[in-house]
C-alpha positions in Angstrom: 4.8 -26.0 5.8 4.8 -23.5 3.0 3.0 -19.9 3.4 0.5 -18.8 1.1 2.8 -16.8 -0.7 4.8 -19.8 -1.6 2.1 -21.8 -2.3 1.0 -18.9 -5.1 4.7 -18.7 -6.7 4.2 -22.7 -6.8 0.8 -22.0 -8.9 1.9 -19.7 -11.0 5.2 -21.6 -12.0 2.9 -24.5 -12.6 0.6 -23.4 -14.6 3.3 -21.1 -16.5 5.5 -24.2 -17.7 2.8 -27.0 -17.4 0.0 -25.4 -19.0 -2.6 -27.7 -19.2 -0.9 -30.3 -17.9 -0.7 -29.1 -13.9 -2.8 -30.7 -12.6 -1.2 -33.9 -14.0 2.0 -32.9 -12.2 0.5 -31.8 -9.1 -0.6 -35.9 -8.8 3.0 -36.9 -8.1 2.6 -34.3 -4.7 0.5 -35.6 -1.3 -2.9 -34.7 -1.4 -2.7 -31.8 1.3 -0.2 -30.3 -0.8 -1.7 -30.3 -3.9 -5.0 -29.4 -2.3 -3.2 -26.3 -0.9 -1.7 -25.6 -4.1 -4.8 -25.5 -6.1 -6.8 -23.2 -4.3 -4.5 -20.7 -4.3 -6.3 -18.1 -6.4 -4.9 -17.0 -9.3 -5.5 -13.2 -9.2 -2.7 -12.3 -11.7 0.2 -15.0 -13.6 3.0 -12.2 -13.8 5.6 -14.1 -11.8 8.5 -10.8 -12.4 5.7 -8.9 -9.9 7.3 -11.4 -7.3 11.0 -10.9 -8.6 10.9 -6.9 -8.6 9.0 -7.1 -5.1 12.0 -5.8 -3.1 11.7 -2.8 -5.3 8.0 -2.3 -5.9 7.4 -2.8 -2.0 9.9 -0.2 -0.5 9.3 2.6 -3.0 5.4 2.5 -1.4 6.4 2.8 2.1 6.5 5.8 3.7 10.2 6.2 5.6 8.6 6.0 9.5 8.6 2.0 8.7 11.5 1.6 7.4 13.8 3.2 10.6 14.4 0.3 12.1 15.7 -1.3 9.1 17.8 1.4 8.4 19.7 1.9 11.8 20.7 -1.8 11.2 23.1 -1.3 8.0 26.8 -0.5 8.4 27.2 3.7 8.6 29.3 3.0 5.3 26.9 2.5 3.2 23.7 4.1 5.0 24.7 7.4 2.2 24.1 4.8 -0.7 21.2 3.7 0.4 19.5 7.2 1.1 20.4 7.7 -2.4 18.3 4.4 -3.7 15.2 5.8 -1.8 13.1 8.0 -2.9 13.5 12.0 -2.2 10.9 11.8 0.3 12.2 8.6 2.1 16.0 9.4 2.1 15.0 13.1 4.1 12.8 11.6 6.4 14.9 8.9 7.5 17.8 11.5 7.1 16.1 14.1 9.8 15.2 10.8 11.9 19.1 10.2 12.1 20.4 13.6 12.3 22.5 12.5 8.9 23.6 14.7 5.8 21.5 13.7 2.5 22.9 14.4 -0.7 21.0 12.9 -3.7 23.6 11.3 -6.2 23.1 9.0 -9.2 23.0 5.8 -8.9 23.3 3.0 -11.3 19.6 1.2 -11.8 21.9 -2.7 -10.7 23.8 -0.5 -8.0 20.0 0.7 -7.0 18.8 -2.5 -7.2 21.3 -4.3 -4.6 21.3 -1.5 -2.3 17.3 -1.6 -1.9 17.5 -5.8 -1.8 19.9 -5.2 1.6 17.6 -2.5 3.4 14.0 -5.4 2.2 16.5 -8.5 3.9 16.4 -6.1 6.7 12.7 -4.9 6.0 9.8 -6.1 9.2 8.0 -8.6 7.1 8.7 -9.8 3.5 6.0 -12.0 2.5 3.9 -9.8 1.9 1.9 -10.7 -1.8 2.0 -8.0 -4.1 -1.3 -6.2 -4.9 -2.0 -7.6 -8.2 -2.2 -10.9 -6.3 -4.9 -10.0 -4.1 -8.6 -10.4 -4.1 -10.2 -7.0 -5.7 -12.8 -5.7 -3.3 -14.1 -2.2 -3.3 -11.8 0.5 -2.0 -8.7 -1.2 -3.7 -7.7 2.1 -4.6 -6.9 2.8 -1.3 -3.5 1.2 -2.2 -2.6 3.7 -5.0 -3.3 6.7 -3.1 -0.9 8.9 -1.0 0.0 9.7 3.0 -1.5 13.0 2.1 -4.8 11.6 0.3 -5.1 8.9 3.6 -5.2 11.4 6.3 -8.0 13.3 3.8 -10.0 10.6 3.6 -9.3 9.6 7.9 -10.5 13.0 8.2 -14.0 12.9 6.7 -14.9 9.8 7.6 -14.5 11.0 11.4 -17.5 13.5 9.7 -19.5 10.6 10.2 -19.1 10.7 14.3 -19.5 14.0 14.3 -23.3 13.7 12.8 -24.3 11.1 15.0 -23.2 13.7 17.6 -25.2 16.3 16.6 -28.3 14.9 15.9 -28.1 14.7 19.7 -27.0 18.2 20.8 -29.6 20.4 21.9 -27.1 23.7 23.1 -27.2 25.9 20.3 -24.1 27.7 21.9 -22.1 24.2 21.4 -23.8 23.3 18.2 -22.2 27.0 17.2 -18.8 26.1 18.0 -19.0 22.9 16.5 -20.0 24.7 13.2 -17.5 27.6 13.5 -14.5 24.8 14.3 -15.6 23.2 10.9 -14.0 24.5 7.1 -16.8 25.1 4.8 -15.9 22.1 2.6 -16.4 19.6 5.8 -19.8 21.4 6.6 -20.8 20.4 3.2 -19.9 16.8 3.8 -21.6 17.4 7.3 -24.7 18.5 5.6 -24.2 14.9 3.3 -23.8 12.9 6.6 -26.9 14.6 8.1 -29.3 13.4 5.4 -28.3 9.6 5.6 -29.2 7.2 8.5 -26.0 5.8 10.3 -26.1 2.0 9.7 -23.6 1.2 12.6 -24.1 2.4 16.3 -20.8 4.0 17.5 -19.9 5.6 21.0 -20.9 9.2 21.3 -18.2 11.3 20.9 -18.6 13.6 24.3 -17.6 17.0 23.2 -17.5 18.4 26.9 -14.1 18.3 26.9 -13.3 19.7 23.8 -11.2 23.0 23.8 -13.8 24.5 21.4 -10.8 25.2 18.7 -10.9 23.7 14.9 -7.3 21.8 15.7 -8.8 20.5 18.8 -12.2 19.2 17.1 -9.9 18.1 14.0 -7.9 15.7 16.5 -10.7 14.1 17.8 -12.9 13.2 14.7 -9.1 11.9 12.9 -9.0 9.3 16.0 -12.3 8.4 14.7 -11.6 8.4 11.1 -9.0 5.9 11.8 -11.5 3.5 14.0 -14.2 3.6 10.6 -11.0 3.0 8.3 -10.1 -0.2 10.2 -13.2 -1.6 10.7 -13.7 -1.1 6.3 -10.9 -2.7 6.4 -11.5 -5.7 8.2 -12.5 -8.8 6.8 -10.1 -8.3 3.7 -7.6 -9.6 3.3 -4.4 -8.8 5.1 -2.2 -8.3 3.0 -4.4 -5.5 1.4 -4.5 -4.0 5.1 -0.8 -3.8 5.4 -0.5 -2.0 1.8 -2.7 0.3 2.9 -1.5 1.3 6.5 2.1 1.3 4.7 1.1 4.2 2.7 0.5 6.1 6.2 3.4 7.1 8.8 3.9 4.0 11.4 2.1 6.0 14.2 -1.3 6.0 12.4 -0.8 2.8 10.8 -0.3 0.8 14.2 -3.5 2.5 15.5 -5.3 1.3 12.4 -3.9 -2.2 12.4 -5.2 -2.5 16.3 -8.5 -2.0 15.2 -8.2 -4.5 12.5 -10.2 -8.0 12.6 -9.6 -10.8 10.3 -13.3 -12.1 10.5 -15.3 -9.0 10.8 -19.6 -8.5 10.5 -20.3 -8.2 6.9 -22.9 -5.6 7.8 -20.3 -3.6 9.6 -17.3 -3.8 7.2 -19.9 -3.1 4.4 -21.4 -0.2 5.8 -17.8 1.5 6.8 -16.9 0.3 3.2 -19.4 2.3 1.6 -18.4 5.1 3.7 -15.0 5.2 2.4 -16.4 5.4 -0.9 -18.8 7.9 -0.1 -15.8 10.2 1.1 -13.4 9.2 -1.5 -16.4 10.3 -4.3 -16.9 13.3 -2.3 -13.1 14.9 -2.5 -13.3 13.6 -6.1 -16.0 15.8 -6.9 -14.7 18.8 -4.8 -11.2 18.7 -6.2 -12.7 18.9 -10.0 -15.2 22.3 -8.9 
C-alpha cells in the first residue's frame, strides 16, 4: 500500500492532466484506492516542489542530522559533497570528521547529483514538503533559524519559571532568581506574571540550582523544549520533523520524545499560543 505522500503525487498528477475529468479516471481504480486518493488534501498543485525535494530538504537541515549519512559515502567524493552543502553544513560535518574543507565551485547539475547521493542516504525521505501541509498557526516555525529556535525554547521555559515564583516565598532565592535573569527575559517575566497559566506543569524545584544565570538558563531551555513539543503535537508530522530539522539532532530528539500525534486540544492550543506570544515578543524587542 502506497504512503500518503504517494497518494498526494497521485492527486496532483491527476488533477494536473485530467482536470475535470479525475474523478472519471479514478472510477477505473478499486474503491479503497480511489477513496484514499481523494482525500488527500490538496494544499498546494506545484508538482516540481516534489522533484527539487532532494535539494529544498537538505539545504534546511542543520549538518548534526546529516552525519550519519555522510560517513556512509566513499572518502572520494565526501570533498565534493562538502562543497554542495552549504558553508555552514560542509564545516560542521567537516569539524565532526576531523576533514579539510575547501569551498570550490561547483556546477548547479554537478550540485544537483552530489546532494541526490547524500538524500538516497538521508534517514527518511518521504517527508511532504511544507507547501503540502495543513497551515496551522506557528507555521513559521519552519522558516526560522537554529539560532531563532533556541530563542524561542528559551522564553517559553519563562513560562515555568512564573508558575515557580508565584510560589516562592524566600526573598533571598526570589533575588537570585532575578539577578540570574537578563533584563529582556525579566521583561517577558513580568508578561508571564500578569497571565493565568492554562496548563498545570511540574514545579520546577530550584533547590538544587547552582544559583548562576548559565545554570538557571539550562534548566528553563529543558523546559522550553517540553512546551515546544507539546505545541507541536497534534499537527501534523511532517510539520514536526521540519521543525526539529532546523535544530541540532540533540535537541530535536528531545523534542520529538515529547511529541504526541493525538494531543488535548486545550493543551496544544494553550502551548500554541504561547509560542506566539514569545515569537511576538522578540519581534517587538528586536525592532526597539
Amino acid at each position: 500500500m502506497m504512503q500518503s505522500k504517494e497518494w498526494l503525487i497521485f492527486r496532483i498528477l491527476t488533477d494536473k492532466f485530467h482536470k475535470g475529468t479525475g474523478e472519471a479516471l479514478l472510477k477505473n481504480i478499486p474503491q479503497e484506492v480511489r477513496e484514499e486518493v481523494l482525500k488527500q488534501p490538496l494544499e498546494s498543485s506545484d508538482i516540481s516542489l516534489f522533484l527539487d525535494q532532494p535539494e529544498t530538504l537538505i539545504e534546511k537541515v542543520h549538518y548534526s542530522w546529516l552525519l550519519d549519512a555522510f560517513k556512509t559515502i566513499p572518502e572520494a567524493i565526501q570533498p565534493s559533497i562538502l562543497a554542495a552543502l552549504s558553508d555552514d553544513q560542509a564545516k560542521g560535518i567537516a569539524k565532526a570528521f576531523s576533514l579539510p574543507f575547501k569551498k570550490i565551485h561547483l556546477k548547479p547539475i554537478f550540485k544537483r547529483f552530489l546532494i541526490n547521493a547524500l538524500y538516497t542516504r538521508f534517514e527518511k525521505k518521504d517527508i511532504l514538503p511544507i507547501e503540502f501541509l495543513p497551515e496551522n498557526p506557528i507555521t513559521c516555525l519552519t522558516t526560522f533559524s537554529k539560532q531563532r529556535l533556541v530563542s524561542i525554547i528559551n522564553y517559553l521555559g519563562i513560562y515555568d519559571l512564573s508558575e515557580e515564583v508565584r510560589h516562592i516565598v524566600e526573598k533571598k532565592l526570589l533575588t537570585s532568581i532575578y539577578a540570574a535573569i537578563p533584563l529582556k527575559k525579566q521583561q517577558f517575566l513580568k508578561q508571564c506574571l500578569s497571565q493565568k497559566e492554562k496548563i498545570v506543569t511540574p514545579r520546577l524545584n530550584l533547590s538544587s540550582w547552582n544559583k548562576t544565570e548559565r545554570g538557571l538558563e539550562k534548566i528553563l531551555h529543558k523546559r522550553g523544549m517540553i512546551r515546544l513539543s507539546h505545541a507541536l503535537s497534534g499537527k501534523h508530522p511532517d510539520f514536526l520533523w521540519h521543525v526539529i530539522h532546523r535544530l541540532d539532532s540533540g535537541r530535536g530528539q528531545v523534542i520529538a520524545a515529547h511529541y504526541k500525534p493525538q494531543e488535548s486540544s486545550a493543551v496544544s492550543n494553550a502551548l500554541t499560543a504561547q509560542v506566539i506570544n514569545v515569537i511576538n515578543f522578540l519581534n517587538k524587542k528586536s525592532k526597539l
